[in-house]
N, C-alpha and C positions, 0 to 999 in steps of 0.2 A: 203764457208770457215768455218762455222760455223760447219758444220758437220764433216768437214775433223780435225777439232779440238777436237769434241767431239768422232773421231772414236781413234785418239792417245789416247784419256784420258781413253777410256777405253781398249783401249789396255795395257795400263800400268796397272790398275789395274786388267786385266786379267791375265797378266804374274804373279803377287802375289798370285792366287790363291792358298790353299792349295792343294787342290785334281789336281794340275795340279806340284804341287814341292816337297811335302814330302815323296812321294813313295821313289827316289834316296838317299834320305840323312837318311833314317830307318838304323839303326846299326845291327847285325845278330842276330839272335833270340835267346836269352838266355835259358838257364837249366828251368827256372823257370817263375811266372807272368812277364807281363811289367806292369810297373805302370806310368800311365799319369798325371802329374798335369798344371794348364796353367791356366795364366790369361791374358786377355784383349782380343781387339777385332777381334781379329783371330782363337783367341783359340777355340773357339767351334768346327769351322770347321775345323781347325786341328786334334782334336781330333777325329774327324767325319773320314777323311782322314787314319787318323794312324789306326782305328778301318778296315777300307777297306780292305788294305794293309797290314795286321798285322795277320800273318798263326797262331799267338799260343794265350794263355791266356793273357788278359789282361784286368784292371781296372784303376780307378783312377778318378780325379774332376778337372774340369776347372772351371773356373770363368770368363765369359763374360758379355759385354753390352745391355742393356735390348733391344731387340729385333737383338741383332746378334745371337742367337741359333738355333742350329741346329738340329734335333735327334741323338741321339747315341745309341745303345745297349747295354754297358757294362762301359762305361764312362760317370760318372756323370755331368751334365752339368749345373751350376746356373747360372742365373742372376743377376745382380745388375748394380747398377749406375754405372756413368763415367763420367768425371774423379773424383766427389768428391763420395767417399764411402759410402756407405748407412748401413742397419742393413742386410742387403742381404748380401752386398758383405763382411762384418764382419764376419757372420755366416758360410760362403763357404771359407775361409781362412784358408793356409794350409802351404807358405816360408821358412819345415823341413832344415837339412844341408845336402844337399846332399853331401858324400863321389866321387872323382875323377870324377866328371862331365866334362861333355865336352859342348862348347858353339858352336854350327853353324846357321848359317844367309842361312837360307834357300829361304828365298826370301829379297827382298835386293832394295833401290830405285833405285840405276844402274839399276837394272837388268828392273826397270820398265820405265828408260828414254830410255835402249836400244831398249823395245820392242812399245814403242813411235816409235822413232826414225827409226825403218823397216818402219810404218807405214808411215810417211814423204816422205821417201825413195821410196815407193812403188808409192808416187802420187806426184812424182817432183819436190820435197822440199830438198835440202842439209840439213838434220839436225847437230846441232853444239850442245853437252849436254858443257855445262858451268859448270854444276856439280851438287854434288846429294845430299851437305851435306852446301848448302846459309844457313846460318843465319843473325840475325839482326831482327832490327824495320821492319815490314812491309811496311809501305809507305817509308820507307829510302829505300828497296830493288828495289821499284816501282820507283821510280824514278833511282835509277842506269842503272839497265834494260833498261828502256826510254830511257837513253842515251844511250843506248850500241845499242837498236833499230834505235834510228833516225841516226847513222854515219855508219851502216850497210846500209837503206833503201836511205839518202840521196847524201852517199860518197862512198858506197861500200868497207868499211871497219869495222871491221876486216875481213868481210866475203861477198861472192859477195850474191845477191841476185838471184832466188826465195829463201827461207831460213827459217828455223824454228830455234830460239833457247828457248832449251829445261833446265828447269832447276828443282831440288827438296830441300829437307831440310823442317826446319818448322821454320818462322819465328815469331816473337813476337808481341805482339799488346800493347801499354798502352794507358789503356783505358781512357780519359779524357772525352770524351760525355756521352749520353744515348739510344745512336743509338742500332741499330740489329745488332752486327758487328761481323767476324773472320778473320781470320791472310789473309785467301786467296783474301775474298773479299777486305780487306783491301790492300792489294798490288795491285788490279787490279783497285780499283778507284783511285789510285794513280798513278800509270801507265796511265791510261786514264787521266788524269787532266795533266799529263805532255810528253802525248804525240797530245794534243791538237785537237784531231782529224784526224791524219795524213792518210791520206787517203789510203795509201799501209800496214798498219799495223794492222793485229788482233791480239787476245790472249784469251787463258783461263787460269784459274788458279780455283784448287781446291784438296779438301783434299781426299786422294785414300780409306779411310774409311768411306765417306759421309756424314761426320759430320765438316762442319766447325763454331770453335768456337760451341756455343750453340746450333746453329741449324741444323734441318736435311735437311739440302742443304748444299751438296757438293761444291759446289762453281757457278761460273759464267763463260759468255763470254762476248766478246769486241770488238766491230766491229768500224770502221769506224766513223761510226754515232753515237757513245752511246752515246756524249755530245750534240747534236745537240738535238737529242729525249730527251734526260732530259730537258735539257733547255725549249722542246716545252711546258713539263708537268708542267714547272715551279718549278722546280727542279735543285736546286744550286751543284755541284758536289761539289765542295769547300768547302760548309757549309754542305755536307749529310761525306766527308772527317772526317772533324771539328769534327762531332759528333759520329764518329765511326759508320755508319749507311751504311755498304757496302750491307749487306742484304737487308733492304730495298730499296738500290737505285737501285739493279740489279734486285728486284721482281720487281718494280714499271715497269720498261722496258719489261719484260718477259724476263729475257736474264739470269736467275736464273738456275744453273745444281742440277736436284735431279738427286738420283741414287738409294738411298734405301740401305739400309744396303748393302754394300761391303764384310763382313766376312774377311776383309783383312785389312793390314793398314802400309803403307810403306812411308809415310810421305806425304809431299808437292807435288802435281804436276804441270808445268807451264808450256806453251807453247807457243811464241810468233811466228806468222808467216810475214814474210816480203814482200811481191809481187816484183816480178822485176816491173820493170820503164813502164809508159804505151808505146805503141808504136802508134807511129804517119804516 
């Protein structure tokens, strides 16, 4: 199951690819340069994309996160921090007033739950997207979810099972410990503490740009047994909860999702899967 989780997750963040969505949404080639500018952790490879794509002249500076760059040829590309701004990303700042711009969502967290959701579809899972824009406290999320898991898994509603529900957004954390903690991990040890073990239920949750919170892990998985194996290490979920330390308690297990710089970044992605009922 673990892998049928980690095949959705990246298929969502497959579908955000640049070089697989910007070619359609190019506007027709003007009299004159195009000029590129772009910040965050897409933009490199954007730029990178629009440079492919792009028959006539063109320049311009993006500003990405220190190891999302890409090459370019004719588009400048800096580095600097993320999210707090450094003397880099000060120096590569450029937010002119653009005259009659036009804004488009070229790639979009829908479009990354839908292509989850083939992926479901494909290996016998009803997927259900709940939606693409959850906010809130992290462990508040985690435990709604839990519910909405266990009357799924033990009552067959709202939805029959085998069953994945799919969900995105970015939820919040406050931090009160001094744990290794981010928004995603934190919803999944929360999830796990009140789904008690249930033995028909997994889940991943992690961030589509590979960065949750501070660190470079994308997020985690949840199997079955995560509380059983913390417990053996001697390992409180409650108290690793408490301390905002979702990071260490999914490395401590191996159950930790790297991905490595994404080049992309479409928010939240979660995925709860539900097993039909054994049979006897």
């Amino acid at each position: 199951m673990n892998a049928l989780l980690r095949q959705m997750f990246d298929a969502a963040v497959a579908s955000a690819q640049p070089s697989r969505v910007i070619a359609s949404h190019l506007p027709a080639a003007p009299a004159g340069r195009l000029i590129v500018i772009g910040a965050g952790k897409a933009s490199a490879a954007m730029a990178q994309a629009v440079e492919q794509h792009w028959p006539g002249p063109i320049e311009g500076l993006v500003v990405t996160r220190y190891g999302y760059a890409v090459p370019c040829e004719r588009i400048e590309i800096v580095e600097a921090a993320h999210p707090v701004p450094d003397a880099a990303g000060l120096a590569g700042e450029t937010r002119p007033r653009l005259a009659r711009s036009e804004l488009r969502m070229i790639a979009t967290p829908q479009m990354a739950l839908e292509a989850s959701a083939e992926v479901a579809r494909a290996n016998g899972l009803t997927p259900h997207i709940l939606g693409d824009a959850i906010e809130g406290e992290a462990r508040d999320v985690g435990k709604v979810l839990a519910g909405l898991a266990l009357q799924v898994a033990e009552r067959g509603q709202p939805f029959k099972t085998p069953c994945v529900l799919l969900s995105g957004g970015e939820t919040t954390v406050t931090v009160r410990g001094d744990g290794r903690g981010g928004r995603n991990v934190e919803f999944l040890l929360s999830l796990a503490v009140a789904l008690n073990g249930h033995p028909r239920i997994h889940a991943l949750a992690g961030d589509t740009d590979g960065v949750d919170g501070q660190e470079e892990i994308a997020g985690a998985l949840l199997s079955p047994d995560t509380l059983a194996r913390a417990w053996a290490l001697g390992i409180k979920p409650r108290d690793s909860l408490a301390n905002n330390d979702g990071h260490g308690f999914f490395e401590a297990l191996g159950d930790g999702v790297v991905t490595g710089p994404t080049l992309t970044n479409v928010n939240d992605f979660r995925a709860i899967v539900i097993d039909g009922p054994l049979r006897t």
